[in-house]
C-alpha positions in Angstrom: 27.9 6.6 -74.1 28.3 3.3 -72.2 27.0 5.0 -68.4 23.5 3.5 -67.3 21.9 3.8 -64.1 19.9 0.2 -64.1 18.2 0.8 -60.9 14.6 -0.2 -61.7 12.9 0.3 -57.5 13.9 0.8 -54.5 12.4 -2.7 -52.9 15.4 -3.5 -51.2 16.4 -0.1 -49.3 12.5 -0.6 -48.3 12.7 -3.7 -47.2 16.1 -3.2 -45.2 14.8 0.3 -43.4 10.7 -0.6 -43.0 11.4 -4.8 -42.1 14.4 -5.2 -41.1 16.2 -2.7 -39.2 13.5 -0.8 -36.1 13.7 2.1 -38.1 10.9 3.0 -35.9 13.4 3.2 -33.2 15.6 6.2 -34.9 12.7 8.0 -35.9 11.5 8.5 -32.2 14.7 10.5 -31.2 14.0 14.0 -30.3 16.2 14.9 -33.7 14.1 13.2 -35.8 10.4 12.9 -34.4 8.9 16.1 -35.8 9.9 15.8 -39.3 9.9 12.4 -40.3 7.7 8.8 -39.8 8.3 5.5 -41.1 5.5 6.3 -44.1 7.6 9.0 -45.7 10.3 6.3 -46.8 8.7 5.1 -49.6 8.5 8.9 -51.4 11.8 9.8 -50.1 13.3 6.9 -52.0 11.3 6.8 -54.7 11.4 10.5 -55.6 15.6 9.9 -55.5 15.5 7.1 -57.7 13.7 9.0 -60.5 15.9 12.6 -59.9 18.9 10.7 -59.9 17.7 8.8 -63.1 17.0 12.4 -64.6 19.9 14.7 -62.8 22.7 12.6 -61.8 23.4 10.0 -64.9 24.5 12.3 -67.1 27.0 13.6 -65.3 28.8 9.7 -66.0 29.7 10.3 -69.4 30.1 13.9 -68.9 33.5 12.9 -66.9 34.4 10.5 -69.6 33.7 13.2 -72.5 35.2 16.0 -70.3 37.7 14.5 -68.1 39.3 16.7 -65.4 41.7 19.4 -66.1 44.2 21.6 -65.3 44.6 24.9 -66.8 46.7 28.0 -66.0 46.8 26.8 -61.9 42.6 25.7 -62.1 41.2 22.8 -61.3 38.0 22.3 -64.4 35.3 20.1 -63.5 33.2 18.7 -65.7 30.5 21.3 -66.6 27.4 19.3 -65.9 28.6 18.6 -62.3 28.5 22.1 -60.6 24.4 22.9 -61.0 24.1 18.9 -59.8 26.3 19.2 -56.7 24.2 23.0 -55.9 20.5 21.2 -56.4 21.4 18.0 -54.0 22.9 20.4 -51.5 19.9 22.7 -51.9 17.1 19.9 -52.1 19.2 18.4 -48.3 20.8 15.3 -50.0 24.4 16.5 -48.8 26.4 18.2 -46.0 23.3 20.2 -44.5 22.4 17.1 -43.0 24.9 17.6 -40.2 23.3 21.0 -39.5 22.8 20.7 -35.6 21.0 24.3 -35.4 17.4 24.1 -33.6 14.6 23.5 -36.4 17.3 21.9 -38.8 15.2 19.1 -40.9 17.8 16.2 -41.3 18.0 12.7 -42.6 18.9 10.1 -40.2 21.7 8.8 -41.6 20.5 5.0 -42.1 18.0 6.4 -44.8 20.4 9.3 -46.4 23.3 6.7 -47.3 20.7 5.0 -49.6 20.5 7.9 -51.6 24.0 8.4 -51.7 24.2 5.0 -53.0 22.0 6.0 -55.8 23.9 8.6 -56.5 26.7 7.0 -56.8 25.5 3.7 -59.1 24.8 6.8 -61.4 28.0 8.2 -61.3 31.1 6.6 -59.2 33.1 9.9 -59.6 30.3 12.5 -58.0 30.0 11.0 -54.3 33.3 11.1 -53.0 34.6 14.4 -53.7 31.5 16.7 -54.0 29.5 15.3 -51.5 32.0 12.7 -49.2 34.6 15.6 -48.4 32.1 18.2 -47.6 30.1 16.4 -45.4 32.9 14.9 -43.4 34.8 18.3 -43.5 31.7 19.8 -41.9 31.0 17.1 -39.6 34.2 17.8 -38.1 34.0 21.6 -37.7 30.6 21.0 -36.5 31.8 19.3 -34.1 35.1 20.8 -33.2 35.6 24.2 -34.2 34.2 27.2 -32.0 31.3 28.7 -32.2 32.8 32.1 -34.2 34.5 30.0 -36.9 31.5 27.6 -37.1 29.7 30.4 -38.3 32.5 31.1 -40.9 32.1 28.0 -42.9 29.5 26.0 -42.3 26.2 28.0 -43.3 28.0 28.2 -47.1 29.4 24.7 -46.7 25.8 23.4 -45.7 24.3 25.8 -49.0 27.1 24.2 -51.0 28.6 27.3 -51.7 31.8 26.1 -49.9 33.0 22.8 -50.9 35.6 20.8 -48.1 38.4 18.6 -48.1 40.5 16.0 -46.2 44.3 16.7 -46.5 46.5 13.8 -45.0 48.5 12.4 -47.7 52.3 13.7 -48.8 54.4 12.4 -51.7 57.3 11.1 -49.2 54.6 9.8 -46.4 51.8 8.0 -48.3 49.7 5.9 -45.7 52.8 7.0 -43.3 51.3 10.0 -42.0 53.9 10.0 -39.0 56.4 11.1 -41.4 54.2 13.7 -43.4 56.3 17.5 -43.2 53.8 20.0 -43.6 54.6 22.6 -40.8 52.6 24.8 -38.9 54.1 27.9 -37.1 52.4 29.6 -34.2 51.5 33.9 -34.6 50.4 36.3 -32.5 46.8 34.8 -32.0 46.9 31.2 -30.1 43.8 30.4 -32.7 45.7 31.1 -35.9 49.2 29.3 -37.7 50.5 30.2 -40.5 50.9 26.6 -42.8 53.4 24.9 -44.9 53.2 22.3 -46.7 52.5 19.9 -49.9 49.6 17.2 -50.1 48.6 15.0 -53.1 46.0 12.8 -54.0 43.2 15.8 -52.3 39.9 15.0 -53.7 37.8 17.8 -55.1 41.4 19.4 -54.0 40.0 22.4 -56.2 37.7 23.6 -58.6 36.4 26.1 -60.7 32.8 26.4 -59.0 33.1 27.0 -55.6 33.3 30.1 -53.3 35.5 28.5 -51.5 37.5 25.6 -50.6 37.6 24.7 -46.9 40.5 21.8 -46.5 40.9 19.5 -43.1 44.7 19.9 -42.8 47.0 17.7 -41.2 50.3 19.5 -40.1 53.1 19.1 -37.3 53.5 22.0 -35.2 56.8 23.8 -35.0 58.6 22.0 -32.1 55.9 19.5 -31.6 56.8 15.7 -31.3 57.8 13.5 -34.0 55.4 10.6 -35.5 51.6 10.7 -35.4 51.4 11.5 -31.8 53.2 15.0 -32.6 50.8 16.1 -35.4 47.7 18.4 -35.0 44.6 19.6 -37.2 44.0 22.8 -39.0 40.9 24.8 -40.6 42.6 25.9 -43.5 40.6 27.6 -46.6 41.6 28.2 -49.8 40.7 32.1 -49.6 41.1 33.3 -45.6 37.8 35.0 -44.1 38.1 38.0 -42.5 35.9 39.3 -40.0 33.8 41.1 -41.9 33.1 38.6 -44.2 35.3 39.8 -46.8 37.7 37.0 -48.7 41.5 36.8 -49.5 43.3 34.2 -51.1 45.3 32.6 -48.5 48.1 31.2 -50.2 46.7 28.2 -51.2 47.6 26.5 -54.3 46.5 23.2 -57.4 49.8 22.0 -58.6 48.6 19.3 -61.3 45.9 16.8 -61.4 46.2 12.7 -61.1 45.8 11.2 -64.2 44.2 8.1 -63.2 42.7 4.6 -64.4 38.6 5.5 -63.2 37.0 8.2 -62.0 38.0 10.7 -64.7 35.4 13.1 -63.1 36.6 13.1 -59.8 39.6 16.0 -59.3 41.9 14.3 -57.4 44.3 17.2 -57.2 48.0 18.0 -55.8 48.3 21.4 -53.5 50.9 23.6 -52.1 50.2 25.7 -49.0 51.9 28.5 -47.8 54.6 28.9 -51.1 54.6 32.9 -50.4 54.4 32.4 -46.7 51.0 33.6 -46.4 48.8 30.5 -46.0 46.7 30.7 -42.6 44.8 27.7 -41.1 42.8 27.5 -37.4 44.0 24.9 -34.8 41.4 22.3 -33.7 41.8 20.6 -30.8 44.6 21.1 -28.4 48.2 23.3 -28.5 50.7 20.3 -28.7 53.1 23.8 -27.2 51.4 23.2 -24.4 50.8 19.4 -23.9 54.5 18.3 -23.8 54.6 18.6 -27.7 51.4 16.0 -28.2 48.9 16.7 -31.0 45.2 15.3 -31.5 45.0 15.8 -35.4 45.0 12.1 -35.6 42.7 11.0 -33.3 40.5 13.8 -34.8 40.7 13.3 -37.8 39.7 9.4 -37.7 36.5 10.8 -36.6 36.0 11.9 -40.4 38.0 9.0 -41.5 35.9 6.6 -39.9 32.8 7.7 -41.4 34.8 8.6 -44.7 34.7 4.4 -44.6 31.8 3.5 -44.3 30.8 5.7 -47.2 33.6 3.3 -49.2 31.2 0.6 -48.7 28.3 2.4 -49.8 30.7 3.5 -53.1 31.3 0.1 -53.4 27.2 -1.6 -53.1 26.9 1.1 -55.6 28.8 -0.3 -58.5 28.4 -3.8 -57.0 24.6 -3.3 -58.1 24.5 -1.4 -61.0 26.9 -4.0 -62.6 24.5 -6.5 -61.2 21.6 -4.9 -62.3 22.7 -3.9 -66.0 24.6 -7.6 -66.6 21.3 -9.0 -65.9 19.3 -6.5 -68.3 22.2 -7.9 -71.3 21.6 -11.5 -69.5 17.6 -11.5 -70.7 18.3 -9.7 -74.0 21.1 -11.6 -75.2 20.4 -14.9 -77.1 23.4 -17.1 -77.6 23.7 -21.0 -76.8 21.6 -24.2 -76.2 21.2 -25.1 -72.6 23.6 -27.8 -71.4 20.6 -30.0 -69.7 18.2 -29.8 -73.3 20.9 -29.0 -76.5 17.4 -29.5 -78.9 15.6 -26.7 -77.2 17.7 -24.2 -79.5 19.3 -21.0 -78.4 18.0 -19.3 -75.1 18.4 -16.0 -73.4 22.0 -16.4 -71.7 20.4 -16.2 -67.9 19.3 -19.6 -68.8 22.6 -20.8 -69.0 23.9 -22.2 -65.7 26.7 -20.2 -64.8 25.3 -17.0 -65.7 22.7 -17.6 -63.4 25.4 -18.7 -60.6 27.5 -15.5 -61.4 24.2 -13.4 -61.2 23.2 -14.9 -58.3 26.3 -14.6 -56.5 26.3 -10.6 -57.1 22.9 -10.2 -55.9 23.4 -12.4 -52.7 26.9 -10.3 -52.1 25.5 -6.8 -52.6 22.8 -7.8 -50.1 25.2 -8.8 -47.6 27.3 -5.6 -48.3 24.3 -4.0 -48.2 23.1 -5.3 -44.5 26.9 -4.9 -43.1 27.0 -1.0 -44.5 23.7 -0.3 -43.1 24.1 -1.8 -40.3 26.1 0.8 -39.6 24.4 3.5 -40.4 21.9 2.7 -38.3 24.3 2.3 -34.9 25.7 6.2 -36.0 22.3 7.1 -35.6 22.0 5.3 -32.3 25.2 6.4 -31.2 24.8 9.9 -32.1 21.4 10.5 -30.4 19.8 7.6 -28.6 19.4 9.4 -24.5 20.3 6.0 -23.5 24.4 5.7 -22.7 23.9 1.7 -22.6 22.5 1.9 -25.6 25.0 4.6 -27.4 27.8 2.1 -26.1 26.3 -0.8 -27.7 25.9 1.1 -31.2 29.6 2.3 -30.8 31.0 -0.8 -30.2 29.1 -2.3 -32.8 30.2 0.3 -35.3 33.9 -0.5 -34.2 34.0 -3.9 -35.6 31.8 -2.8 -38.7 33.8 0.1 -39.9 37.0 -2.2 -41.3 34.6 -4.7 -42.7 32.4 -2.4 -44.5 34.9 -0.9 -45.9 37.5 -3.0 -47.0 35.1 -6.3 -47.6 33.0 -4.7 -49.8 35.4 -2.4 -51.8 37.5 -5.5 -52.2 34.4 -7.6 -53.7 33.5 -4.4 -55.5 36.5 -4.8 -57.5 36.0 -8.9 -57.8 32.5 -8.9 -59.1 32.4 -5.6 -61.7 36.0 -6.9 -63.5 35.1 -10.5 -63.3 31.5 -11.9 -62.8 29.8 -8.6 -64.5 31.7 -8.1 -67.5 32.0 -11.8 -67.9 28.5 -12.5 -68.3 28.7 -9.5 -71.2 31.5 -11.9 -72.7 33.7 -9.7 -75.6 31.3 -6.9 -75.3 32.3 -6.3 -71.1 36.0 -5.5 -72.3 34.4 -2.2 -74.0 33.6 1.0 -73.5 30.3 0.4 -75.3 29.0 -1.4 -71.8 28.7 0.2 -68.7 30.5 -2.6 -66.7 34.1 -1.5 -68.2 33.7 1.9 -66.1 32.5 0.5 -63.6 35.3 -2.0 -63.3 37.5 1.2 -63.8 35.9 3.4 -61.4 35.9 1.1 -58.3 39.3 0.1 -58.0 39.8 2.8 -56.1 37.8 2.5 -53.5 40.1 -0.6 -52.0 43.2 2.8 -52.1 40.7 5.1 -50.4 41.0 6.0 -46.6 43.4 3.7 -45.8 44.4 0.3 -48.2 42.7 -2.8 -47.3 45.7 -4.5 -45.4 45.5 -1.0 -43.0 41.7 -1.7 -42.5 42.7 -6.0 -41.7 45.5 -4.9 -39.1 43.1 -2.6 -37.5 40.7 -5.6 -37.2 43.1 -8.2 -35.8 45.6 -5.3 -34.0 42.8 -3.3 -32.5 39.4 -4.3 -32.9 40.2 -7.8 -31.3 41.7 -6.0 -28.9 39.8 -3.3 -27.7 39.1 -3.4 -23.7 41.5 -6.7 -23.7 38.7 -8.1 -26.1 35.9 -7.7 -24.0 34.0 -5.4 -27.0 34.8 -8.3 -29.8 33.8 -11.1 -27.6 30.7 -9.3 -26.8 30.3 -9.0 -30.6 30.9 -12.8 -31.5 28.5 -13.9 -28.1 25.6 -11.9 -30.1 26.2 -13.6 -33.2 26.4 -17.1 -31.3 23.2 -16.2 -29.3 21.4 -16.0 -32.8 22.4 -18.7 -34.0 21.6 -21.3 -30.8 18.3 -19.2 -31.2 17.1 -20.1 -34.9 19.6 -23.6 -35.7 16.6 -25.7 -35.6 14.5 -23.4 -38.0 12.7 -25.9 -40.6 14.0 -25.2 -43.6 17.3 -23.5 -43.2 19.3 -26.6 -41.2 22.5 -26.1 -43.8 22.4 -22.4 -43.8 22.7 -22.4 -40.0 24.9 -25.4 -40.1 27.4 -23.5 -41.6 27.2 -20.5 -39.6 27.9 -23.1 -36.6 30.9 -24.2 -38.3 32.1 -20.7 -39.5 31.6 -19.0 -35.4 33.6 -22.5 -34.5 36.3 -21.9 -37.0 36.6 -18.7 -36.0 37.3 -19.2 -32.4 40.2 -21.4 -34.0 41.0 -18.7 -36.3 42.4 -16.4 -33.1 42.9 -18.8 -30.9 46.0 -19.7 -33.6 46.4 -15.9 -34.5 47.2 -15.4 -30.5 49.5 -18.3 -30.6 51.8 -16.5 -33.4 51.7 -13.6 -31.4 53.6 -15.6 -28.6 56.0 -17.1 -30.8 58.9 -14.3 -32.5 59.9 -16.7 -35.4 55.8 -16.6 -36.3 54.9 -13.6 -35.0 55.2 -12.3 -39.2 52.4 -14.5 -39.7 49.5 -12.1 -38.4 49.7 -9.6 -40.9 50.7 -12.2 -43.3 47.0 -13.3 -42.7 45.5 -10.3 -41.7 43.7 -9.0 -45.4 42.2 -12.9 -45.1 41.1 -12.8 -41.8 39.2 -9.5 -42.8 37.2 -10.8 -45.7 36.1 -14.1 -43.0 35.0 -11.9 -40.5 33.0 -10.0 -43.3 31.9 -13.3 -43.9 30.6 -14.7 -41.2 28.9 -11.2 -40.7 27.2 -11.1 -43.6 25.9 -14.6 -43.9 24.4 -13.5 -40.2 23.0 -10.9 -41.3 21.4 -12.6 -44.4 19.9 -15.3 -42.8 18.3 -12.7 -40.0 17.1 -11.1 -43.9 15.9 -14.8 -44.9 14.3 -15.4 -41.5 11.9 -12.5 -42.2 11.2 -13.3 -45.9 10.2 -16.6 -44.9 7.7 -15.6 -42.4 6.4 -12.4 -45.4 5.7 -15.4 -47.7 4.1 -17.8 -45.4 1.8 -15.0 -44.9 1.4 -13.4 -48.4 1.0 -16.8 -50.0 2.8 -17.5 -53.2 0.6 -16.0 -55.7 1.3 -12.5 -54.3 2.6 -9.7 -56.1 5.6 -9.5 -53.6 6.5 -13.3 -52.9 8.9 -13.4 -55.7 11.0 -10.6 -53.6 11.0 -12.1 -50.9 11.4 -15.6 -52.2 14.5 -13.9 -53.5 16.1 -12.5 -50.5 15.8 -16.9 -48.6 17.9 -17.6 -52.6 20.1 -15.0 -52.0 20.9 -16.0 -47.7 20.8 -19.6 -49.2 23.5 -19.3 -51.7 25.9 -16.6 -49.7 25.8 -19.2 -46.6 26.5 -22.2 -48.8 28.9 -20.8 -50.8 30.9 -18.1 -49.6 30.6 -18.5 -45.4 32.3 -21.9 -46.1 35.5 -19.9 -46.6 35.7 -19.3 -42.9 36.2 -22.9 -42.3 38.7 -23.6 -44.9 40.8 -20.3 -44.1 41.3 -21.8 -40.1 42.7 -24.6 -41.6 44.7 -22.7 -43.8 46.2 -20.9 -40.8 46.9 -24.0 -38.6 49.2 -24.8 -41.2 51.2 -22.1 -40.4 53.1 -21.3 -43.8 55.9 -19.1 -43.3 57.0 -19.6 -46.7 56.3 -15.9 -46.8 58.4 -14.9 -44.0 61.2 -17.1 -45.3 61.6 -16.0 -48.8 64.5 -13.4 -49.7 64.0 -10.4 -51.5 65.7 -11.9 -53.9 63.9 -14.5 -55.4 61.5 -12.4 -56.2 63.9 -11.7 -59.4 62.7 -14.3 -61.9 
């Protein structure tokens, strides 16, 4: 089959967690300082690169060969998935990592996500439901739940045992969750509802390995408000625990299986809850009864949705670089074509050829931009999560506020760009089929632009609430930091255009809201901020990522003047100054040109009737 994991080393996650970001910094905090240093990076990654080489790539074509099915009410997973799922959950690669308990050993979470992206270049499908759901799921009860019904479900969620799930969507309410109609109905203990309801679309919804099946349900209860600020959030299992440990099936129910365009071995399944009226979930948070008919289940559950994004950007790198890296493997291998500048030399290798090596070029400077954004991060989680400074923790969060958006809906949208355009075009004919890897890939990312909220939700939380937040105090803070780097390194020898488009991209964003603000004053305009918003999103991204890159280049410049040319490691680095070089002078520039865009002020889109649409 056509699946390949082209992952050769693991330079890059070494140079973005030992150079880059203080890693250092993480690794001091009390949860971290006894069990892990700096020096254990390099085996950490490197023993993942080779396990999921040997464990997880197989699994690929296993979803293609054996797709999901449904069978007499069961969910069947492909069978080479189960013992995969058990030995990363056993070996600490999954949901454990949010074990809290004292002597826990845990990952932080800047270096775990780059072995979830590994995982995930090997097999698009196997991240989000096995190992995505179950570690948010947990994160939440974790967090949430008391102490009793901690004990419940996460000791076999953190063994893998139980697998978990995030239940939000409804056929009539889609991204609407205001109008979802699942029910909840109070009984004789405060703790415990009894549940109705429908949701579709539930990834790793059910299956045919797991003790259990702990969803993250989103209900209304009876007599609570209507809209999102009525609607609360349940613990409810697929089988109900009693107290002595024993299990009963609670009423809990697969309907069908989506039959969808990737990720054939990812069971996104439809469930019914509560059919025979005996489907039992726990409340988390507060009785809406008893706060004028107000539920939390949103606001909770965008604490797992939040995180569920970033992941989205690290689903996304994923296929972004094993495209990358298996369209170069064809690139050297494949000899077609004279070069344009020297017809006589004969036929060459197609990387010669000049717009292979500007499509090449532009995935690997892209993916390390998504790459920096992502784990950029990862890294403020940690500091959020455990740094004993509250300066510092606000810093992090704030940071992490603007990121979240841009991680995910920036890279999933490029995700999309690069595998069904620059990858399988440098393939040519052979990229269209399932012979090459870069068809599936193509296939399988699509989705992650859908997941956790579509990629116009994640722009008008950008412009709606990110601008906004503290009447724009955090996102001014946000662009002064980027402005205070650049006044700081402009004049760097060597890198005058790279920063002198950065000036003009931080300039031509001012404008950029300085004009959005003006729409929002004027009604007949007013249609024009989310007409812009998705654009608006990918410049930010932008103008983040060609930062971040040159902070990258900045570093690699000062390695090589160092190392000297002839070292073994120059080339790397001379790689990461090609790839800041290129994303600065080729991409960033879209900040300037979108400002003028939206000075223009087209409201052809607010103008047009539905019904010219027709022809």
């Amino acid at each position: 089959m056509a699946s390949n994991f082209a992952y050769k080393n693991t330079r890059d996650f070494k140079f973005i967690l030992k150079e880059w970001l203080p890693l250092d910094k993480i690794l001091a905090y009390q949860r971290y300082r006894e069990n892990y240093s700096v020096d254990d990076v390099d085996m950490i990654l490197d023993t993942v690169l080779k396990m999921t080489k040997d464990v997880v790539e197989p699994t690929s074509d296993d979803g293609e060969v054996n797709p999901i099915k449904f069978e007499n009410g069961q969910v069947i997973i492909s069978p080479t998935v189960p013992p995969v799922y058990k030995k990363l959950i056993s070996e600490g690669w999954g949901c454990s990592n949010n074990d809290t308990s004292e002597g826990a050993v845990v990952l932080p979470q800047v270096i775990m996500f780059p072995l979830w992206e590994m995982f995930s270049a090997a097999n698009p499908a196997f991240v989000p439901p096995f190992l995505a759901m179950a570690q948010g799921s947990s994160m939440l009860i974790n967090e949430l739940a008391p102490e009793d019904i901690k004990q419940k479900f996460l000791p076999k969620m953190f063994s893998g045992d139980y697998t978990g799930t995030m239940c939000l969507t409804e056929p009539q309410a889609g991204s609407d969750v205001g109008e979802i109609s699942s029910k909840a109905f109070p009984t004789e203990d405060p703790r415990v509802y009894k549940i109705k309801g429908q949701k579709i679309f539930i990834s790793n919804g059910d299956n045919n390995f797991a003790e259990n099946i702990v969803h993250l349900f989103l209900a209304r209860v009876d007599g609570a408000r209507p809209g999102t600020g009525g609607i609360s959030l349940f613990i409810v299992p697929k089988y109900w625990i009693n107290d002595d440990g024993s299990l009963e099936f609670n009423d809990v129910a697969a309907t069908g299986v989506e039959h969808k365009m990737g990720m054939h071995g990812n069971p996104t399944v439809s469930l019914s809850f509560g059919d025979n009226d005996g489907c039992r979930g726990y409340l988390l948070g507060r009785n809406p009864l008893e706060h004028e008919g107000k539920g939390d289940g949103m606001s909770l559950m965008f604490k797992m949705m939040n995180e569920e994004r970033l992941v989205c950007g690290i689903l996304s790198i994923s296929v972004i670089a094993n495209a990358y890296h298996n369209a170069h493997e064809y690139a050297c291998t494949r000899i077609q074509g004279t070069p344009f500048t020297n017809p006589k030399q004969g036929r060459v290798p197609i990387i010669e050829h000049e717009d292979i090596k500007r499509a090449l070029l532009r995935c690997k400077a892209i993916t390390e931009a998504c790459r920096a954004i992502t784990y950029r991060g990862y890294f403020n989680i940690d500091v959020n999560h455990w740094d004993p400074d509250p300066e510092e923790r606000k810093k992090a969060d704030d940071e992490l506020a603007v990121i979240i958006p841009l991680a995910k809906a920036y890279c999933s949208e490029i995700s999309w760009d690069l595998a069904g355009t620059e990858a399988i075009q440098i393939y040519g004919g052979y990229g269209y089929i399932s012979d090459y890897p870069c068809e599936k890939l193509a296939r399988d990312t699509k989705i992650n632009t859908l997941y956790e909220g579509t990629t116009y939700i994640q722009a008008m939380d950008l412009v709606g609430r990110k601008w906004n937040m503290e009447k724009g105090a955090v996102f001014a803070r946000w662009m002064q930091g980027n402005k205070e780097f650049y006044e700081a390194h402009k004049k760097t020898p060597g890198f005058e255009k790279e920063f002198e488009q950065l000036g003009q991209a931080l300039t031509a964003y001012q404008e950029i809201q300085k004009t959005m603000a003006e729409f929002a004053q004027d009604s007949e305009k007013r249609g024009l901020i989310p007409t812009f918003a998705k654009r608006v999103l990918m410049a930010t991204a932008e103008l983040l990522g060609g930062k971040l890159l040159l902070e990258q280049a900045l570093l690699a410049d000062r390695r090589v003047q160092e190392l000297g040319v002839d070292h073994y490691d120059c080339k790397f680095y001379q790689g990461k100054i090609f790839s800041a070089r290129y994303y600065l002078l080729n991409e960033v520039p879209h900040v300037a040109n979108l400002a003028e865009i939206i000075k223009l002020a087209d409201t052809s889109v607010l103008e047009i009737d539905s019904d010219y649409f027709i022809y």
